[in-house]
PDB file of N, H, CA, C and O in Angstrom:
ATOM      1  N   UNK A   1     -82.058 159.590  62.589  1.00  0.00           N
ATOM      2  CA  UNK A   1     -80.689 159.803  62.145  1.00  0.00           C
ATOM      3  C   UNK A   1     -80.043 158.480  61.727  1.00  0.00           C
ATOM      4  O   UNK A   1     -79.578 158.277  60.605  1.00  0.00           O
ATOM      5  N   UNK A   2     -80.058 157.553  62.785  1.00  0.00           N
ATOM      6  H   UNK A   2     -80.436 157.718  63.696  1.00  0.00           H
ATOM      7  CA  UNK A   2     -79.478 156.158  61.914  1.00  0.00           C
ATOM      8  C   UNK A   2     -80.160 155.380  60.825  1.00  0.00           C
ATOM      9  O   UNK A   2     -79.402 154.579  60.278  1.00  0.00           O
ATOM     10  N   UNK A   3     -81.535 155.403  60.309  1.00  0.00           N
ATOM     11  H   UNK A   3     -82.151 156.054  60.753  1.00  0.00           H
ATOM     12  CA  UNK A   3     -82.388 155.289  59.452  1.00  0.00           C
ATOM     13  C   UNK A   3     -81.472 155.732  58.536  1.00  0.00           C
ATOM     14  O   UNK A   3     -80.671 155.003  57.951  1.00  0.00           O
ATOM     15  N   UNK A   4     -81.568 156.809  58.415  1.00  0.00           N
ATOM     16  H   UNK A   4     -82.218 157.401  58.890  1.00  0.00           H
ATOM     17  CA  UNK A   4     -80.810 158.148  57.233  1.00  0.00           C
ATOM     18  C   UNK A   4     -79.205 157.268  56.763  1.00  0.00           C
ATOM     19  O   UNK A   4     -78.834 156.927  55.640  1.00  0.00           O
ATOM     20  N   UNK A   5     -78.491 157.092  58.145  1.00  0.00           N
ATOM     21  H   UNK A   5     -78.792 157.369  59.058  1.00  0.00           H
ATOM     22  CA  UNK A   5     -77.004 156.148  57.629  1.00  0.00           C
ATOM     23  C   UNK A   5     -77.418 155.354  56.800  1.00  0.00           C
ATOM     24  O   UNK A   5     -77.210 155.341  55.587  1.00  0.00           O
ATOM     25  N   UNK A   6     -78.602 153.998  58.038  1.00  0.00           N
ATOM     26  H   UNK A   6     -78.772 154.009  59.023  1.00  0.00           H
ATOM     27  CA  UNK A   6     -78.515 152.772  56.804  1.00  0.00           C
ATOM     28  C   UNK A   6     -79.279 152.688  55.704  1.00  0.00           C
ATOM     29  O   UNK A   6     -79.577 151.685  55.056  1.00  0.00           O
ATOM     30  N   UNK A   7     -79.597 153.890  55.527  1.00  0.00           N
ATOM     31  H   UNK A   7     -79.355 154.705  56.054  1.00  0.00           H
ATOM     32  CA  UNK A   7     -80.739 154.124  54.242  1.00  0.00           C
ATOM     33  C   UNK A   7     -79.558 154.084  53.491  1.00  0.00           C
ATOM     34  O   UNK A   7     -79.562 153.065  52.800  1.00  0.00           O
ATOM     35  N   UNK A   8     -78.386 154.865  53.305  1.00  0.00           N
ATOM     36  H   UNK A   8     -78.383 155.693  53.866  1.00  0.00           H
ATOM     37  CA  UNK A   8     -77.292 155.492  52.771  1.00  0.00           C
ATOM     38  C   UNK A   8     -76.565 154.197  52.429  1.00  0.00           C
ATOM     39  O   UNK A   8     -76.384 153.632  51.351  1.00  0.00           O
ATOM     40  N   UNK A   9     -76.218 153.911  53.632  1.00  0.00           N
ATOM     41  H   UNK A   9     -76.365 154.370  54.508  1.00  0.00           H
ATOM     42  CA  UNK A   9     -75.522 152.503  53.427  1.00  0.00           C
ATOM     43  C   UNK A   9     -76.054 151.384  52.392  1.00  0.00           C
ATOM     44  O   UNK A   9     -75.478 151.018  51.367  1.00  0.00           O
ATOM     45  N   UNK A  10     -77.163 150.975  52.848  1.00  0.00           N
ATOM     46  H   UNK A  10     -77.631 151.272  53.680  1.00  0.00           H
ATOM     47  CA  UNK A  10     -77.860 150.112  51.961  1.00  0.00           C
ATOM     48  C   UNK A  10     -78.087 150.432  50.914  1.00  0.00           C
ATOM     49  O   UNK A  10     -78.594 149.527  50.252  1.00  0.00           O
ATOM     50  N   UNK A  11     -77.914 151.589  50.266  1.00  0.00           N
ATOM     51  H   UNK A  11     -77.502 152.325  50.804  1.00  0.00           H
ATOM     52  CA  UNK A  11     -78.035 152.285  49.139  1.00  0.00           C
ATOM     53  C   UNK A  11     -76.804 152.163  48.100  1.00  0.00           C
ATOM     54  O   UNK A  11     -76.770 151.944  46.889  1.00  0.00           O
ATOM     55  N   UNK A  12     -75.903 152.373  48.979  1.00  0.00           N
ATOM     56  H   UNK A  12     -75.931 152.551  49.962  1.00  0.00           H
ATOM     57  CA  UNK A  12     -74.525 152.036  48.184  1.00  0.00           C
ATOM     58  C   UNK A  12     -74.337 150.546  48.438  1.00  0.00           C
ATOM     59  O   UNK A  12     -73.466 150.160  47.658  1.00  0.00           O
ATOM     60  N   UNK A  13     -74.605 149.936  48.898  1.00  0.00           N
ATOM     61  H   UNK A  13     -75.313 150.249  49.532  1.00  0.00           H
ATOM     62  CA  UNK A  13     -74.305 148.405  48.778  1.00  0.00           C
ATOM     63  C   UNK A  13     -75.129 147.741  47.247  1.00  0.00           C
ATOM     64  O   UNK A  13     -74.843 147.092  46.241  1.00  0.00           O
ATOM     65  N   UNK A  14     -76.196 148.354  47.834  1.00  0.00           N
ATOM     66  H   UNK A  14     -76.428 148.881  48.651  1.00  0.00           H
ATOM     67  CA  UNK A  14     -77.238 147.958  46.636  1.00  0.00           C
ATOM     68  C   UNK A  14     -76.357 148.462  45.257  1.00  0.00           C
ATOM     69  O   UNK A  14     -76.468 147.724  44.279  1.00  0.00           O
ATOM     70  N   UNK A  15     -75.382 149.824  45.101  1.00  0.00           N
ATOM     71  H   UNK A  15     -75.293 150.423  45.896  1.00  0.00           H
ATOM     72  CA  UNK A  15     -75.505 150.164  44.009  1.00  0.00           C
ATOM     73  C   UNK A  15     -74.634 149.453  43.527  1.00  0.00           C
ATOM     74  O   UNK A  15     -74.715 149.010  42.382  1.00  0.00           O
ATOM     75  N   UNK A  16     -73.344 149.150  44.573  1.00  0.00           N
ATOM     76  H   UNK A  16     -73.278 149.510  45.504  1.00  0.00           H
ATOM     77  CA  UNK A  16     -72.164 148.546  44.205  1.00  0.00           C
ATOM     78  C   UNK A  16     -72.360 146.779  43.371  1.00  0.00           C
ATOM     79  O   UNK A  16     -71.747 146.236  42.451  1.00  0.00           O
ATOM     80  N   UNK A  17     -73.549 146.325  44.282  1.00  0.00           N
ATOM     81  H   UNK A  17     -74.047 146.765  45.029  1.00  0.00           H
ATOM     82  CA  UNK A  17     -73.856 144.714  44.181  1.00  0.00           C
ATOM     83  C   UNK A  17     -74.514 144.691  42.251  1.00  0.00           C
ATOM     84  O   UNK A  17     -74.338 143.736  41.495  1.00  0.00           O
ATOM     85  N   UNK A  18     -75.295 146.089  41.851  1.00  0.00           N
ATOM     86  H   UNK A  18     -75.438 146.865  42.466  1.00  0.00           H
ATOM     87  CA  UNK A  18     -75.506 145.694  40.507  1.00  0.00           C
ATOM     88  C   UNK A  18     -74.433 146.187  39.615  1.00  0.00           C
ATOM     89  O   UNK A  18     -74.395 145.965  38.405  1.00  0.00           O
ATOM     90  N   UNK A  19     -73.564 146.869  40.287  1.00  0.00           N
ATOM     91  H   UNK A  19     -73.595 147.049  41.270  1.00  0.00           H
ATOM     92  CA  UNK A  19     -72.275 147.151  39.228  1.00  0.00           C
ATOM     93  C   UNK A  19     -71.432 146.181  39.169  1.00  0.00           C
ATOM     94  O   UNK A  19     -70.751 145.987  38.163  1.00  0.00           O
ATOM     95  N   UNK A  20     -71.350 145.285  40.462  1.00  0.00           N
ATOM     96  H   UNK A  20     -71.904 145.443  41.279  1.00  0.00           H
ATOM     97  CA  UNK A  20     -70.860 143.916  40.134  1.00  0.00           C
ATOM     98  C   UNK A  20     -71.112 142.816  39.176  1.00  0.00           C
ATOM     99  O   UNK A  20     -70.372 141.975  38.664  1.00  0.00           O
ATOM    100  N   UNK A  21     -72.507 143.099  39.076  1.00  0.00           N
ATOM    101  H   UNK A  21     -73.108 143.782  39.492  1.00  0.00           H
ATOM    102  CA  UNK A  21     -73.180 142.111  37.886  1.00  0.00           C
ATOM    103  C   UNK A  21     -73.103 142.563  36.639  1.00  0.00           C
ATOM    104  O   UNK A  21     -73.141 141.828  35.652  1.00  0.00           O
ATOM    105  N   UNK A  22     -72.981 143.890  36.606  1.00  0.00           N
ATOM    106  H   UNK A  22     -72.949 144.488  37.408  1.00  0.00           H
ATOM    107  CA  UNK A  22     -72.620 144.338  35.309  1.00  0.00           C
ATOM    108  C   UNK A  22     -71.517 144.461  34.634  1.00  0.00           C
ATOM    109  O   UNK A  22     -71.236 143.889  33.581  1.00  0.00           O
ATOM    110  N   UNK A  23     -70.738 145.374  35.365  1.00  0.00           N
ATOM    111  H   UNK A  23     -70.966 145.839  36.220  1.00  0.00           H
ATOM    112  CA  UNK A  23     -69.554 146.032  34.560  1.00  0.00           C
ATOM    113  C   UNK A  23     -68.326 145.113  35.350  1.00  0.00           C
ATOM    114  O   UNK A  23     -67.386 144.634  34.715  1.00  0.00           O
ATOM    115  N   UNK A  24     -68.497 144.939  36.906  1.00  0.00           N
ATOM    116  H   UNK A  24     -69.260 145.328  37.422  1.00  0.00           H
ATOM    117  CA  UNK A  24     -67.633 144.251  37.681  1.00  0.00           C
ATOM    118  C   UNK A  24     -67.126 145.195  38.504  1.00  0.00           C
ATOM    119  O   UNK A  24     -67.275 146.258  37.900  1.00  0.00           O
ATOM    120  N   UNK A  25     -66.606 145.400  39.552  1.00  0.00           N
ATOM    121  H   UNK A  25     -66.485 144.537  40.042  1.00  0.00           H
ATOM    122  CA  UNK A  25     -66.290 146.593  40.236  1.00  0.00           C
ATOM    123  C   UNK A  25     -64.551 146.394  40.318  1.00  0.00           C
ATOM    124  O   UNK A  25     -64.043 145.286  40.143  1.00  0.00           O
ATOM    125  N   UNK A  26     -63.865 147.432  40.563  1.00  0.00           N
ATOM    126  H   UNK A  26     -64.278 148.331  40.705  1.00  0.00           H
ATOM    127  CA  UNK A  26     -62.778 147.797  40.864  1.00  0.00           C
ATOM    128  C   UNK A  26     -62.212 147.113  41.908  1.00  0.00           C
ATOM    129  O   UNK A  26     -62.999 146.214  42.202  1.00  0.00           O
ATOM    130  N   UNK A  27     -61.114 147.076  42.716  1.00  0.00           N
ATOM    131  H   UNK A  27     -60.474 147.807  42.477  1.00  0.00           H
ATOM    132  CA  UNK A  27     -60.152 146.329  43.905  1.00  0.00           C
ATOM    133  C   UNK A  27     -60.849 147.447  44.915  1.00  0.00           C
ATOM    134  O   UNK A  27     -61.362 146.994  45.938  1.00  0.00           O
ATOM    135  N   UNK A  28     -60.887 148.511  44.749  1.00  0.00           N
ATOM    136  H   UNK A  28     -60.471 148.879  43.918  1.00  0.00           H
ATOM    137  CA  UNK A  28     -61.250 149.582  45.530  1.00  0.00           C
ATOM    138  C   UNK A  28     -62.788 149.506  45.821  1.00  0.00           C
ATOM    139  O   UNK A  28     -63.330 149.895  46.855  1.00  0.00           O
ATOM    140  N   UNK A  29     -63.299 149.030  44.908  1.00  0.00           N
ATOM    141  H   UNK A  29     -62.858 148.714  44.068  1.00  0.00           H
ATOM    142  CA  UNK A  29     -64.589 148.620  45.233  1.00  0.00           C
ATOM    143  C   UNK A  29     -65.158 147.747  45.657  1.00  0.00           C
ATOM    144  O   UNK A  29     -66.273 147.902  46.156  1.00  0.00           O
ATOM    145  N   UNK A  30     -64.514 146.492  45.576  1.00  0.00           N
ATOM    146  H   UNK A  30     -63.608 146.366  45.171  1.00  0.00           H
ATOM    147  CA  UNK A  30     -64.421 145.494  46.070  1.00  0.00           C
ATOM    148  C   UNK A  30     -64.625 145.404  48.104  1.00  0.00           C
ATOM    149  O   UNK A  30     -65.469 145.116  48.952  1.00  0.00           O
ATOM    150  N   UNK A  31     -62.871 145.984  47.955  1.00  0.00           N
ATOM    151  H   UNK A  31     -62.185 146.218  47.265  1.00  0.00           H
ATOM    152  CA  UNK A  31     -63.035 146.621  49.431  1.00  0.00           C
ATOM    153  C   UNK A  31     -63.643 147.000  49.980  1.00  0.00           C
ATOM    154  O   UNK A  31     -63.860 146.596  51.122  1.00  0.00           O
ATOM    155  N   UNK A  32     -64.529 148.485  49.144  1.00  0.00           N
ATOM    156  H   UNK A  32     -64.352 148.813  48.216  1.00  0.00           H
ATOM    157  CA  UNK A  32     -65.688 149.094  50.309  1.00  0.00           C
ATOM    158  C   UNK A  32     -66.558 148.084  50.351  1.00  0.00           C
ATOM    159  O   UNK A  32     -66.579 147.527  51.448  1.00  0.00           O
ATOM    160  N   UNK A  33     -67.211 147.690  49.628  1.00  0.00           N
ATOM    161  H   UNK A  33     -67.194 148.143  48.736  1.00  0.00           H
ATOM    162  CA  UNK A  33     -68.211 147.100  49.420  1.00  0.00           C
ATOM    163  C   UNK A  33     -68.261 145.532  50.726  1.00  0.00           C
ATOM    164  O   UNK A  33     -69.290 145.133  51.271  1.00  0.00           O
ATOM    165  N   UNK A  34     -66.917 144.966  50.914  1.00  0.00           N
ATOM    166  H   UNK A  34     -66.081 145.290  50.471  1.00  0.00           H
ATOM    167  CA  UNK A  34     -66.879 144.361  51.964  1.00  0.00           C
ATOM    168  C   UNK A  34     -66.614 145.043  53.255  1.00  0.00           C
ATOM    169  O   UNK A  34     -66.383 144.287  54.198  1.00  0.00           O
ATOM    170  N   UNK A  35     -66.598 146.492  53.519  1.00  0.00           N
ATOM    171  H   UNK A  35     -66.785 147.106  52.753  1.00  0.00           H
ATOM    172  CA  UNK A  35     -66.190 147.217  54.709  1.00  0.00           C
ATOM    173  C   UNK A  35     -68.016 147.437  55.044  1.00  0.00           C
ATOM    174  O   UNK A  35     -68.550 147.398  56.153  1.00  0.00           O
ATOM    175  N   UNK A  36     -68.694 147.671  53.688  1.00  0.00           N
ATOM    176  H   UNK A  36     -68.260 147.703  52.788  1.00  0.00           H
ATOM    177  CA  UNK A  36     -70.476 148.366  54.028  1.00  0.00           C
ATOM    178  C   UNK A  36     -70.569 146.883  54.319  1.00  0.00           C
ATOM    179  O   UNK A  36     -70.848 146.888  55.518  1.00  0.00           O
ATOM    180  N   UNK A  37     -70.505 145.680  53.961  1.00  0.00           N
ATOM    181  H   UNK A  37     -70.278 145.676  52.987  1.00  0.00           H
ATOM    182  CA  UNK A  37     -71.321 144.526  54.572  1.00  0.00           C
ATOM    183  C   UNK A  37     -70.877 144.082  55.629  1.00  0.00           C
ATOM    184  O   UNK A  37     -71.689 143.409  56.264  1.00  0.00           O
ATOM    185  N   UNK A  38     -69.817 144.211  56.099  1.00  0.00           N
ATOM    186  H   UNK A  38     -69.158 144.759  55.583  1.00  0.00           H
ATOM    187  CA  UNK A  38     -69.384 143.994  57.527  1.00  0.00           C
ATOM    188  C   UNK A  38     -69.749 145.146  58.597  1.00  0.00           C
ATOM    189  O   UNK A  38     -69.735 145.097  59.827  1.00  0.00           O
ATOM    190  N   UNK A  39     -70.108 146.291  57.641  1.00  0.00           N
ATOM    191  H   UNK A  39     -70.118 146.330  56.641  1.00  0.00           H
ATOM    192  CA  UNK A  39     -70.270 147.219  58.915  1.00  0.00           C
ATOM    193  C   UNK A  39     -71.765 147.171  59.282  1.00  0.00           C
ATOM    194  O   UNK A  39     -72.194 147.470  60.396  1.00  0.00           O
ATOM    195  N   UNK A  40     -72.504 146.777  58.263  1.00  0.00           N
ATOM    196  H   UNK A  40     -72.156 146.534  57.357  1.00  0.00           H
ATOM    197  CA  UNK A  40     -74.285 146.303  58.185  1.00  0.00           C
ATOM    198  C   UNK A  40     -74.505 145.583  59.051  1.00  0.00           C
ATOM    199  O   UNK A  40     -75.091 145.829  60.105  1.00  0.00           O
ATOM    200  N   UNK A  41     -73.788 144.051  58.477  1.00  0.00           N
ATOM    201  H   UNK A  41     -73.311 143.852  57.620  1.00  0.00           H
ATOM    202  CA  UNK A  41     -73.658 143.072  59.558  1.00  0.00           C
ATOM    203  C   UNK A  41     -73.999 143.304  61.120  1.00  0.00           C
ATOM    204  O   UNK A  41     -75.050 143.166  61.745  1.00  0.00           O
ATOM    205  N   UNK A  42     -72.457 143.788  61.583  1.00  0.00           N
ATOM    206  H   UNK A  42     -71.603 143.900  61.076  1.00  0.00           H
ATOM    207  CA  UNK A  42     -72.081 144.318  62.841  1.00  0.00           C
ATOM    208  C   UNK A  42     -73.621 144.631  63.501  1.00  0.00           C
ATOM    209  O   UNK A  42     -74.342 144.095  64.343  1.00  0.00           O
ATOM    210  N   UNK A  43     -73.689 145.840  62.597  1.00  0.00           N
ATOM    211  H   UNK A  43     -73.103 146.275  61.913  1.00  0.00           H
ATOM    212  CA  UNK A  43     -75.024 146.848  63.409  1.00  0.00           C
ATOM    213  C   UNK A  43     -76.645 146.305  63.474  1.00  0.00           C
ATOM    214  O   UNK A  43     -77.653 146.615  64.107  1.00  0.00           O
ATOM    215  N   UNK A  44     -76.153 144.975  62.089  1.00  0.00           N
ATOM    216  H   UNK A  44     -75.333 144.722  61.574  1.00  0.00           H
ATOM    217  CA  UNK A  44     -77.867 144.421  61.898  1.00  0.00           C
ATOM    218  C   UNK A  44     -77.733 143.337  63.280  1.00  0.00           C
ATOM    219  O   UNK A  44     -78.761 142.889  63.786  1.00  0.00           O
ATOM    220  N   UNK A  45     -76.845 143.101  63.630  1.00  0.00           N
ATOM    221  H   UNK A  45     -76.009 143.465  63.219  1.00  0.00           H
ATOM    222  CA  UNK A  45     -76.412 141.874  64.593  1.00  0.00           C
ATOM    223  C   UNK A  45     -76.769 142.665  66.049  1.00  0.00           C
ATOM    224  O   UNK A  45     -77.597 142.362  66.909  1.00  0.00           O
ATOM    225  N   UNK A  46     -76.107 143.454  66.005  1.00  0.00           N
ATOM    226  H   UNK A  46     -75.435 143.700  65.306  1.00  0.00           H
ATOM    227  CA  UNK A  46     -76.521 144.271  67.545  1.00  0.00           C
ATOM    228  C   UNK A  46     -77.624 145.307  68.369  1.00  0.00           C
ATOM    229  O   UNK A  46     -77.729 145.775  69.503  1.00  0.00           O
ATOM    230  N   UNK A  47     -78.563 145.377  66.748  1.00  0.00           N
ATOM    231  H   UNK A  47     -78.478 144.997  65.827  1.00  0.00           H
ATOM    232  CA  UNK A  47     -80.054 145.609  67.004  1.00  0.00           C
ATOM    233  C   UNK A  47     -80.619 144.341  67.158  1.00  0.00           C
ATOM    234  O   UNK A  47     -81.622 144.414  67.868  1.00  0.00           O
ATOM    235  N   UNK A  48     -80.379 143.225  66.782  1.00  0.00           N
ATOM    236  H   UNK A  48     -79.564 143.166  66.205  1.00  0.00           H
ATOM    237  CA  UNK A  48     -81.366 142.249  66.826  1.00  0.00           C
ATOM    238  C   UNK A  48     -80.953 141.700  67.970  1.00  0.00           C
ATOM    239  O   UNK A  48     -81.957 141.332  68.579  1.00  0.00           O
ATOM    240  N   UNK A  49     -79.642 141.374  68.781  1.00  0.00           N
ATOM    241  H   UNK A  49     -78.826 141.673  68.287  1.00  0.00           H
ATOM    242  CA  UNK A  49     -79.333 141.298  70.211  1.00  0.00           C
ATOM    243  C   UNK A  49     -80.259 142.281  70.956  1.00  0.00           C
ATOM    244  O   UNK A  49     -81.135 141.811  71.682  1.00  0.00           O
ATOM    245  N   UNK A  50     -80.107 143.760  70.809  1.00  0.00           N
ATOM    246  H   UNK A  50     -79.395 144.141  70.219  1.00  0.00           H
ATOM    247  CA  UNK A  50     -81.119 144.584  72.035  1.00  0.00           C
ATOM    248  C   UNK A  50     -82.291 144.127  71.690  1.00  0.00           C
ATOM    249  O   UNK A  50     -82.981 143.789  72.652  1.00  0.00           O
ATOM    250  N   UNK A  51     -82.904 143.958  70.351  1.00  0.00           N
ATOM    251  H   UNK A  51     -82.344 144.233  69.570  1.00  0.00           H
ATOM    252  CA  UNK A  51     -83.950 143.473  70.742  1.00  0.00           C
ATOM    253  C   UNK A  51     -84.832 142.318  71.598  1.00  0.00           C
ATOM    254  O   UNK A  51     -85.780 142.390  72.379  1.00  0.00           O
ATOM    255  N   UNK A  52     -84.124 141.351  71.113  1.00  0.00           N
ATOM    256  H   UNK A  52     -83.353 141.292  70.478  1.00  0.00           H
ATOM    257  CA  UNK A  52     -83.966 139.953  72.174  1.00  0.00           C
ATOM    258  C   UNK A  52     -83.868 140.778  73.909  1.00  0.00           C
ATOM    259  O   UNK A  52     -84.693 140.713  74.821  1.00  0.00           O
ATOM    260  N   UNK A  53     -82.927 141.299  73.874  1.00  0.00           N
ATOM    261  H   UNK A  53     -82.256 141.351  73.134  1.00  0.00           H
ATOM    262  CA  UNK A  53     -82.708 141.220  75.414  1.00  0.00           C
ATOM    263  C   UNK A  53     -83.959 141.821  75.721  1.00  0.00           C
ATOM    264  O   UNK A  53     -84.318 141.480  76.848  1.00  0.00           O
ATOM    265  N   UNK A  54     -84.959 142.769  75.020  1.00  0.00           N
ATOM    266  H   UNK A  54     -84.667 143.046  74.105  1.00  0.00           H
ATOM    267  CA  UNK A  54     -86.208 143.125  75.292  1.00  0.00           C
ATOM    268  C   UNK A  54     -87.439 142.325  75.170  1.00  0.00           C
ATOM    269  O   UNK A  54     -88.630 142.611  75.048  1.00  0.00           O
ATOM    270  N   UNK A  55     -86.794 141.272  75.240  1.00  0.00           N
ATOM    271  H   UNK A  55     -85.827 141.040  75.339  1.00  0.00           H
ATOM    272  CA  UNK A  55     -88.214 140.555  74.120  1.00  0.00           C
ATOM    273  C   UNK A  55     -88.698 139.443  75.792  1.00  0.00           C
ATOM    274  O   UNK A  55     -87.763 138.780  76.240  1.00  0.00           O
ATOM    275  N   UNK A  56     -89.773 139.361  76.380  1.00  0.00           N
ATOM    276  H   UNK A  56     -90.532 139.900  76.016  1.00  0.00           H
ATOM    277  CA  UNK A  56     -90.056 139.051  77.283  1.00  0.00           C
ATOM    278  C   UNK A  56     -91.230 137.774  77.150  1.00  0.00           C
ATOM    279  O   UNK A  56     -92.203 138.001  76.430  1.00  0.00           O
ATOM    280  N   UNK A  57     -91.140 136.574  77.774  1.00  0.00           N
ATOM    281  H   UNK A  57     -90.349 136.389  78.358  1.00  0.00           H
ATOM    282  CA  UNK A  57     -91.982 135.437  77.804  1.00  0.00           C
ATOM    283  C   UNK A  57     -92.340 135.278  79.127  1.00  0.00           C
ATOM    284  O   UNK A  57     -91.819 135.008  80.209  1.00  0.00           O
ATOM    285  N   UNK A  58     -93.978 135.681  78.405  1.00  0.00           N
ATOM    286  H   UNK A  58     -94.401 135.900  77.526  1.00  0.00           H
ATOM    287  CA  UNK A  58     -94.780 135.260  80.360  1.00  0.00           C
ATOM    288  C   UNK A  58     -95.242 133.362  79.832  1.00  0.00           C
ATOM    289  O   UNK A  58     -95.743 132.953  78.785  1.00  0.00           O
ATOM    290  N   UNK A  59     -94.792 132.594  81.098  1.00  0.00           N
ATOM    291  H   UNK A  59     -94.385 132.926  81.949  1.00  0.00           H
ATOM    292  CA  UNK A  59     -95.038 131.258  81.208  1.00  0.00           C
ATOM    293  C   UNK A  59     -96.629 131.282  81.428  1.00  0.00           C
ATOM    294  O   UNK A  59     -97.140 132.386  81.618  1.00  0.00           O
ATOM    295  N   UNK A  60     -97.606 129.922  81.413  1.00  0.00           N
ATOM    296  H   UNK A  60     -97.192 129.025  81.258  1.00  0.00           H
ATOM    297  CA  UNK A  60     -98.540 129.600  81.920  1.00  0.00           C
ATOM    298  C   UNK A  60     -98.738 130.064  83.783  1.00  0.00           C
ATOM    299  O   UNK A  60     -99.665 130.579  84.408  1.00  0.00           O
ATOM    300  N   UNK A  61     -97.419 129.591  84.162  1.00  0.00           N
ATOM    301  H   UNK A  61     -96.665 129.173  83.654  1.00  0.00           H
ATOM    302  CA  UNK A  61     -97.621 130.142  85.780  1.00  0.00           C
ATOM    303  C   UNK A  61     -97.589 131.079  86.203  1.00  0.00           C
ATOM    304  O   UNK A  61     -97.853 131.229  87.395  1.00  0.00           O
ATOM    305  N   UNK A  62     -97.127 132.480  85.108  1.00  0.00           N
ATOM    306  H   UNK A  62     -96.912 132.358  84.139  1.00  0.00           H
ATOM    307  CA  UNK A  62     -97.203 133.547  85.506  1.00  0.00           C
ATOM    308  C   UNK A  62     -95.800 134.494  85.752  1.00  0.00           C
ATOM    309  O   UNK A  62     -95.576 135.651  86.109  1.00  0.00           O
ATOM    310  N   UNK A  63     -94.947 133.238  85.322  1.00  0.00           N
ATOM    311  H   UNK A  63     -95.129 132.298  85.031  1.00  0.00           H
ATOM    312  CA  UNK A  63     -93.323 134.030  85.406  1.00  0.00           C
ATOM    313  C   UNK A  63     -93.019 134.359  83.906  1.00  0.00           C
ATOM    314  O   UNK A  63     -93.450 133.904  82.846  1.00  0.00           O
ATOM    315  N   UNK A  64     -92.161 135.270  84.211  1.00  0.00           N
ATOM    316  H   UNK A  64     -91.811 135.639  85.072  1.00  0.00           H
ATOM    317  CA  UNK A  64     -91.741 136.104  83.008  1.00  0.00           C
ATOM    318  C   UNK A  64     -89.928 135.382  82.696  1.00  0.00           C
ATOM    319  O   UNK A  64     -89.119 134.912  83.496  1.00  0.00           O
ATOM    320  N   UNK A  65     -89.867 135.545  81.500  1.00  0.00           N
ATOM    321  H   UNK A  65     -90.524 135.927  80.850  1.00  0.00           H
ATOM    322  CA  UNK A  65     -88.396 135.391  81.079  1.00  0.00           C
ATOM    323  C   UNK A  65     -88.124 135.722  79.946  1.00  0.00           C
ATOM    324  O   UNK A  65     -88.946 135.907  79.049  1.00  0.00           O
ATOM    325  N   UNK A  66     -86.277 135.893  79.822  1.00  0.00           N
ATOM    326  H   UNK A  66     -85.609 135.743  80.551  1.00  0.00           H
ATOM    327  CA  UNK A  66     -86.009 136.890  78.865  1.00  0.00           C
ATOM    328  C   UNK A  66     -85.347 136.039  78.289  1.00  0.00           C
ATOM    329  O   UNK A  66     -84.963 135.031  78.883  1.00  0.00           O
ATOM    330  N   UNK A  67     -85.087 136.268  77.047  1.00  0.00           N
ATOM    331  H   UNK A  67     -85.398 137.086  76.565  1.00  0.00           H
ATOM    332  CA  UNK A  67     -84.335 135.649  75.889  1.00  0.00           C
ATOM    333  C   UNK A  67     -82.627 134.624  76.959  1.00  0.00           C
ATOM    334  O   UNK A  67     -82.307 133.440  76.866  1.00  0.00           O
ATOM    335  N   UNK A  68     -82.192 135.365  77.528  1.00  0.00           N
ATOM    336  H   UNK A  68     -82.453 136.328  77.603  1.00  0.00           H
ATOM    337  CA  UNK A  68     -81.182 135.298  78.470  1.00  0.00           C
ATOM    338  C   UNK A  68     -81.451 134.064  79.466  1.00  0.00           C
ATOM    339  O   UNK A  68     -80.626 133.248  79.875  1.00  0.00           O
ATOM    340  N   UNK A  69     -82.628 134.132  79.705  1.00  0.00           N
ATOM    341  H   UNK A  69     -83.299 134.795  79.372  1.00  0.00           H
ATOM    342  CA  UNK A  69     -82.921 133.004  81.066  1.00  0.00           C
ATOM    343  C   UNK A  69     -83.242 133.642  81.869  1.00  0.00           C
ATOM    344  O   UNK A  69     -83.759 132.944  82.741  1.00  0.00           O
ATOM    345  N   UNK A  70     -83.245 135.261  82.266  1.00  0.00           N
ATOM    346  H   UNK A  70     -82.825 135.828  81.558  1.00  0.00           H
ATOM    347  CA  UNK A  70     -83.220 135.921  83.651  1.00  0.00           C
ATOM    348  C   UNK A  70     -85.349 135.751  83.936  1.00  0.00           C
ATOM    349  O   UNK A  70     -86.343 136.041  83.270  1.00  0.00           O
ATOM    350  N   UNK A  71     -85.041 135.041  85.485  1.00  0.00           N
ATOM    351  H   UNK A  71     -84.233 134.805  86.026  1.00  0.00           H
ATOM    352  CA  UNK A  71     -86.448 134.763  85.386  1.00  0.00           C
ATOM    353  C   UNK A  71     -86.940 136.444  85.902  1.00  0.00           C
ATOM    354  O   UNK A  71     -85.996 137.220  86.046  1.00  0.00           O
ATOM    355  N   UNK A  72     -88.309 136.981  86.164  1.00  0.00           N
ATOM    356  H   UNK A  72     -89.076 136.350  86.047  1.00  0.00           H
ATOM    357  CA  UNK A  72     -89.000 137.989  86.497  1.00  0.00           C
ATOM    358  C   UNK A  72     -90.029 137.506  87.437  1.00  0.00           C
ATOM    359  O   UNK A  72     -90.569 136.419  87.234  1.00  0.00           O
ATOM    360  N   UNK A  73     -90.387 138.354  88.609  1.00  0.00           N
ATOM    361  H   UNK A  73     -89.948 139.238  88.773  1.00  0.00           H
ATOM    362  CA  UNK A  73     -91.759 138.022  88.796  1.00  0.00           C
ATOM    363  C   UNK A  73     -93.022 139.015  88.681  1.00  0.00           C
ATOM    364  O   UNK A  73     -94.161 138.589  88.869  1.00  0.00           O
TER     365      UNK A  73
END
């Protein structure tokens, strides 16, 4: 289901970014077009945070740690 949004999303960004190069877009377009990259942003920013917080480093000695510092044993 969120695939499907940012498929959507990225779709209209994409369409808006070559109507910019072409024709130039509208004030109204303008706008969305900075509401889809801030809202991309946002969401590309806070998958790549959960991911980190998942992302796990085993040391040579055998301890584990997370992007965060939190050690594991």
């Amino acid at each position: 289901m969120m695939e499907v949004i940012m498929s959507a999303r990225t779709d209209r960004i994409n369409e808006l970014a070559r109507k910019e190069k072409s024709v130039g877009l509208t004030p109204e377009e303008k706008a969305e077009q900075k509401k889809l990259r801030d809202e991309f942003r946002a969401i590309f920013r806070a998958n790549f945070a959960l991911q980190m917080d998942n992302t796990v480093f085993e040391r040579p000695d055998g301890t584990k740690t997370t992007m965060t510092g939190k050690n594991e044993k």
